[in-house]
C-alpha positions as CSV (number, residue, x, y, z in Angstrom):
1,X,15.8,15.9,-13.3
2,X,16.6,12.8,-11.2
3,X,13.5,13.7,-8.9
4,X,12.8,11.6,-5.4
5,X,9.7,12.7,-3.3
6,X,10.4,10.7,0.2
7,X,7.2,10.8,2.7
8,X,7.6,10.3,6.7
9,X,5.4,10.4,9.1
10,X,5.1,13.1,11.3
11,X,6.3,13.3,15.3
12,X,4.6,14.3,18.4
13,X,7.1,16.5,19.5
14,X,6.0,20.3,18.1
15,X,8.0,23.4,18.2
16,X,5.1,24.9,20.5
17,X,2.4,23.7,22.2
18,X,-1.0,23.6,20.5
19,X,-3.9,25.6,21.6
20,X,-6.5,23.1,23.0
21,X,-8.8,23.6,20.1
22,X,-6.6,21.8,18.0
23,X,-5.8,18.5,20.2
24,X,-8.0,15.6,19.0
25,X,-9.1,14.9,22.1
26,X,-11.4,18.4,22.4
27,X,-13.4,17.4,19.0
28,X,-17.2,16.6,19.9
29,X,-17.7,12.7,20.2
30,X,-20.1,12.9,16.8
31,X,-19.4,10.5,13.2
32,X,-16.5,10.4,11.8
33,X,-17.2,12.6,8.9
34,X,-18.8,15.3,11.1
35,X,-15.9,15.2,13.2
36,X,-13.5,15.3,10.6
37,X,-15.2,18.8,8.7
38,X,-14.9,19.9,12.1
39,X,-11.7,19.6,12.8
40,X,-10.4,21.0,9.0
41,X,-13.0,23.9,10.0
42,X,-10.3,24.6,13.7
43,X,-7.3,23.7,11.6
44,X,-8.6,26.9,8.9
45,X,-9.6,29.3,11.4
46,X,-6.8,28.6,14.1
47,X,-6.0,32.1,15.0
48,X,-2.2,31.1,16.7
49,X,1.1,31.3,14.4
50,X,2.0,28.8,11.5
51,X,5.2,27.4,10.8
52,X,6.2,25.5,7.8
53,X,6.4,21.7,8.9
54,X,10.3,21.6,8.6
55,X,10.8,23.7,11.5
56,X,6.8,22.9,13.8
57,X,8.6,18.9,14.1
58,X,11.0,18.5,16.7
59,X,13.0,15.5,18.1
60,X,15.7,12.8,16.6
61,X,13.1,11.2,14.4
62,X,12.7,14.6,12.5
63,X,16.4,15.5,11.9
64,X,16.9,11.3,11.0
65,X,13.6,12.1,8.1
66,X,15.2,15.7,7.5
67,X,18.5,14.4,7.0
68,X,17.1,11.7,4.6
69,X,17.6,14.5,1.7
70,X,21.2,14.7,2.5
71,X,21.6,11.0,1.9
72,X,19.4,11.4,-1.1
73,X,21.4,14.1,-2.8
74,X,24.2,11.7,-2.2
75,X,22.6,8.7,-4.1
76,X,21.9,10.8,-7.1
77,X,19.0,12.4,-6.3
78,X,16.9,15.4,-5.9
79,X,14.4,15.0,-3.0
80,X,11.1,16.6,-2.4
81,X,10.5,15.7,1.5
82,X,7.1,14.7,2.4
83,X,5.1,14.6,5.8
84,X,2.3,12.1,6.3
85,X,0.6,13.7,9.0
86,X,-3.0,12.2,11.2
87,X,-3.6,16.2,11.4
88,X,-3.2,17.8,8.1
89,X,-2.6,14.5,5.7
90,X,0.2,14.2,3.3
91,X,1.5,18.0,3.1
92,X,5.5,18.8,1.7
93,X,7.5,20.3,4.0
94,X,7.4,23.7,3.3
95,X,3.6,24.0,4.0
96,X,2.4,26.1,6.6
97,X,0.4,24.8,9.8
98,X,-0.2,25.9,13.4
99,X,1.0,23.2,16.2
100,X,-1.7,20.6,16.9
101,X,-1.9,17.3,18.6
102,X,-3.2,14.1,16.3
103,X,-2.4,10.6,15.9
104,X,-3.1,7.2,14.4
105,X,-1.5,5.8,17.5
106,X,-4.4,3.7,19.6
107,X,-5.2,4.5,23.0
108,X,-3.5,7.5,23.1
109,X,-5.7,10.8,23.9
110,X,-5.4,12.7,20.9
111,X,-5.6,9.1,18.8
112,X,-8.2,10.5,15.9
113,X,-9.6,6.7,15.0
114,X,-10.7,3.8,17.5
115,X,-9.7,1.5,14.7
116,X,-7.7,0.8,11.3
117,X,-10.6,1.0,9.6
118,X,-11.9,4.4,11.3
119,X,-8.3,5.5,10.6
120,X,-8.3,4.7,6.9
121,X,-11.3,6.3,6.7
122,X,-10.2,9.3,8.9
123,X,-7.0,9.8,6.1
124,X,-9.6,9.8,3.4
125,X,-11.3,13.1,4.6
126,X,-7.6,14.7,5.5
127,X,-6.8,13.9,1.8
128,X,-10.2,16.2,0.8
129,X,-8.3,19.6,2.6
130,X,-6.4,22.1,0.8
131,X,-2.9,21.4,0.5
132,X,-2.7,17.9,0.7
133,X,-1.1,16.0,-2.1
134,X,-1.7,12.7,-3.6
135,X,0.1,10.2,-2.6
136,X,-0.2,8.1,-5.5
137,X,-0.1,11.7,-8.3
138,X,3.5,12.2,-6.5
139,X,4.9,8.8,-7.5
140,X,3.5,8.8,-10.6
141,X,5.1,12.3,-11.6
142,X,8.4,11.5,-10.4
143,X,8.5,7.9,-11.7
144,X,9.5,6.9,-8.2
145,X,9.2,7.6,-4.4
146,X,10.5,6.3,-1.3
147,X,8.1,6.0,1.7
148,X,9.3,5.9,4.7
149,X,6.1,4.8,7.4
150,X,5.1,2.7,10.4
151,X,2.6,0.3,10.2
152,X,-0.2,2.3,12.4
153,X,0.3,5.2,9.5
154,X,0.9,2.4,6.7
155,X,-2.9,0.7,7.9
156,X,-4.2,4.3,7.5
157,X,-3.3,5.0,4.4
158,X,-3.5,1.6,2.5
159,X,-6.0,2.6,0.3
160,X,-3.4,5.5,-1.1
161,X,-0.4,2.6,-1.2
162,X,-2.5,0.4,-2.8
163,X,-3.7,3.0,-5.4
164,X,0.7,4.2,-5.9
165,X,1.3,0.4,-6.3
166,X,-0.8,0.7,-9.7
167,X,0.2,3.8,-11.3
168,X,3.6,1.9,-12.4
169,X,6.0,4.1,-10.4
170,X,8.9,2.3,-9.1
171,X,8.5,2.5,-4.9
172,X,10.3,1.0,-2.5
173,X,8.5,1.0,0.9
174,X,10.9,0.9,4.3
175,X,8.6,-0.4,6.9
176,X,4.9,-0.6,6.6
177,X,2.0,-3.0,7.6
178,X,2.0,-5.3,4.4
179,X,3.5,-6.3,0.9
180,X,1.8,-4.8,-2.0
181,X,2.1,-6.2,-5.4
182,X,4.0,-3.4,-7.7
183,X,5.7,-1.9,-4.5
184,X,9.3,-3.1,-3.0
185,X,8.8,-3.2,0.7
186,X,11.9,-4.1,3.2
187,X,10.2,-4.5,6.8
188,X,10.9,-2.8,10.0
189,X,13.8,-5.0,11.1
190,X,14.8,-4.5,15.0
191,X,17.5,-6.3,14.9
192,X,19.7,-3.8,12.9
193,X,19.5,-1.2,15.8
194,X,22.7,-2.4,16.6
195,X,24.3,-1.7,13.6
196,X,22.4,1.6,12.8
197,X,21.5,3.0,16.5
198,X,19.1,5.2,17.4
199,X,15.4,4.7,19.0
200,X,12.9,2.0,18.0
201,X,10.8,5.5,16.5
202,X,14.0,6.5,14.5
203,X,14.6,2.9,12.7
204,X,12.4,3.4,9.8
205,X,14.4,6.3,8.5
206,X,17.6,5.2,9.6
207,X,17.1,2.2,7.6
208,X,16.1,4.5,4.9
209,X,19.2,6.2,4.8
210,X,20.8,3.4,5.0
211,X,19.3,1.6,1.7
212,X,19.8,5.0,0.1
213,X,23.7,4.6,0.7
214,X,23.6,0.7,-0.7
215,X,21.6,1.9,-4.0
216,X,23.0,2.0,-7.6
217,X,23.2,5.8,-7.8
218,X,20.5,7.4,-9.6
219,X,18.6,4.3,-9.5
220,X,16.2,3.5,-6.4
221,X,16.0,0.0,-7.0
222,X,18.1,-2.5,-9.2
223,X,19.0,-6.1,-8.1
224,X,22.2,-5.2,-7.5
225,X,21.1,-2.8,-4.9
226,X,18.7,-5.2,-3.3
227,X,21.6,-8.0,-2.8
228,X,23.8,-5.6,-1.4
229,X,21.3,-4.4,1.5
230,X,20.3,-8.0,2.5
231,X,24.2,-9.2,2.4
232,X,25.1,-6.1,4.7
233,X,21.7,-7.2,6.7
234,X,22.2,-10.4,7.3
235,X,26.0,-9.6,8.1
236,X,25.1,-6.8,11.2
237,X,21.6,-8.4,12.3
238,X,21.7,-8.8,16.0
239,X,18.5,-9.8,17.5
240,X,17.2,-7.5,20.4
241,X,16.7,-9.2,24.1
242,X,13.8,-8.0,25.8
243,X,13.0,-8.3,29.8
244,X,9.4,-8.8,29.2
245,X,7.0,-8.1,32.6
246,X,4.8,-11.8,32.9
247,X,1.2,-11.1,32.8
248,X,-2.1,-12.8,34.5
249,X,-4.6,-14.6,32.5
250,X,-6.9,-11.7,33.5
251,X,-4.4,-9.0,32.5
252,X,-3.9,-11.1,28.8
253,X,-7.8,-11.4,28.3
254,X,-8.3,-8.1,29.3
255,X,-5.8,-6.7,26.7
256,X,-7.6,-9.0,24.0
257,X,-10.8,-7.7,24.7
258,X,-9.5,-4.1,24.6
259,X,-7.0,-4.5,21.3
260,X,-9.6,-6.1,19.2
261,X,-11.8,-3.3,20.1
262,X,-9.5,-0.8,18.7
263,X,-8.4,-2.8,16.0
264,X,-10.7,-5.2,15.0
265,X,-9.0,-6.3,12.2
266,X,-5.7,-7.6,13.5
267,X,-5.3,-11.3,13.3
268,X,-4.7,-13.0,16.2
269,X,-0.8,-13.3,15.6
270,X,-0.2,-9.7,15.0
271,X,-2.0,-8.9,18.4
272,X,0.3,-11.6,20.4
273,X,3.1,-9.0,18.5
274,X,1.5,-5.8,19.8
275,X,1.6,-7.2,23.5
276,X,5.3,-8.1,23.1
277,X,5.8,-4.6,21.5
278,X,4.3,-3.2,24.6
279,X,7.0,-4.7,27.0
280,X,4.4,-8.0,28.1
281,X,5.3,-11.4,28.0
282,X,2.9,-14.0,27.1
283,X,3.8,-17.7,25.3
284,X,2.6,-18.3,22.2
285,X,0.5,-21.4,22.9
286,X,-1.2,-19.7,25.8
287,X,-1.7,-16.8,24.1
288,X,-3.7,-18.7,21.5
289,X,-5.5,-20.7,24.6
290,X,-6.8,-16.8,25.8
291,X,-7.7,-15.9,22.5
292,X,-9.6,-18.6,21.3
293,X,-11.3,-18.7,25.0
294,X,-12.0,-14.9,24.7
295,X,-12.7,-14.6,21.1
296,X,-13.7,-17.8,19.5
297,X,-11.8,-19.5,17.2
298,X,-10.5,-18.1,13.7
């Protein structure tokens, strides 16, 4: 059996509402472990309705992840559809939950972690629950797996990447936060929107599909595959414009002060790319200026 386990991350959007309990933002401001037991103790005893994750996720992201097992099945496949979740961990999509509110995301109220680090350390205890699966036991059963994540959910779960890169399964990673030695990673890439539509969220698994329809069938990676996809990416590429809002000094010191609080380990470049993500403008040079003024060198 040609078996493919594909893992996405999960969406905001729920099917219902969740009870207040079982928003992040209501857990007691205590450590990190305490706060996790806690919130695996609500997610047990949550008296409200469970659905299996296929139908609690909602929104265009979903139905592009869902329809990631179509596009499989076409390649030769036979998927086993994965959801890497900051509120129940890595859980197939026929498990059962009720509808919470969790994230990776910074700054947001239900965010579960004030930084990568907390959040790595926040997927470790998920990854302790009942249900949960292995990241790295999945690849290595099925010889293969195609993960499908953004880099907040990548940074949270590095120590589970890093772990799949050495079982000898072959992976190919679509987005993500880094390259990992004994993984095949092709980068969150912005300027095929134009060619494959869709939302900034949705590109990820769009792109997905879309490596899934230049692949050898029944093989996940082969070099022949891997010259097609960057000949048909170079050919559609069109780099996205952006009307960037200009910010004060005091705006772009304030955001560096606040960013390296919540994520302490970001380099000074990938922080100047957060700000852009966010809509600001801000040169490079003067960027640097702030940061070094603000920060110290590095």
């Amino acid at each position: 059996m040609n078996e493919l386990p594909i893992v996405v991350t999960c969406t905001d959007r729920k099917a219902s509402p969740p009870e207040a309990a079982l928003q992040a933002r209501a857990l007691p401001a205590t450590d990190l472990p305490e706060r996790a037991a806690e919130w695996a103790r609500r997610l047990h005893t949550a008296p409200g309705p469970r659905l299996a994750l296929e139908d609690l996720y909602q929104g265009d992201q979903w139905r592009r992840a869902q329809a990631l097992t179509k596009a499989a099945y076409r390649a030769g496949f036979i998927p086993r559809l994965y959801v890497a979740s900051a509120g129940l961990g890595l859980r197939p999509v026929f498990s059962l939950a009720p509808s919470y509110a969790a994230t990776f995301l910074p700054r947001h109220a239900d965010s579960v972690a004030s930084s990568s680090a907390h959040a790595t350390d926040w997927w470790d205890h998920l990854q302790r629950m009942d249900e949960v699966h292995p990241l790295p036991r999945i690849a290595a059963t099925a010889g293969r797996a195609l993960v499908v994540l953004s880099e907040t959910y990548a940074a949270a779960m590095h120590r589970d990447l890093a772990a799949m890169a050495t079982t000898g399964a072959e992976v190919m990673l679509i987005g993500g936060a880094c390259d990992l030695d004994g993984i095949v990673r092709v980068p969150a890439n912005a300027a095929l929107r134009h060619a494959l539509g869709g939302t900034r969220t949705s590109l990820n698994v769009r792109m997905a599909a879309s490596w899934l329809e230049h692949c050898t069938p029944g093989h996940l990676i082969t070099p022949s595959a891997q010259a097609r996809w960057k000949a048909w990416a170079d050919q559609v590429a069109r780099p996205e414009r952006y009307e960037r809002q200009s910010m004060t000094d005091e705006a772009v010191i304030d955001f560096i002060e606040q960013s390296k609080g919540s994520h302490p380990g970001y380099s000074r470049t990938r922080l100047l790319r957060l700000l852009r993500d966010q809509g600001m403008a801000c040169e490079q040079k003067r960027f640097a200026d702030l940061y070094t003024a603000t920060i110290g060198p590095r």
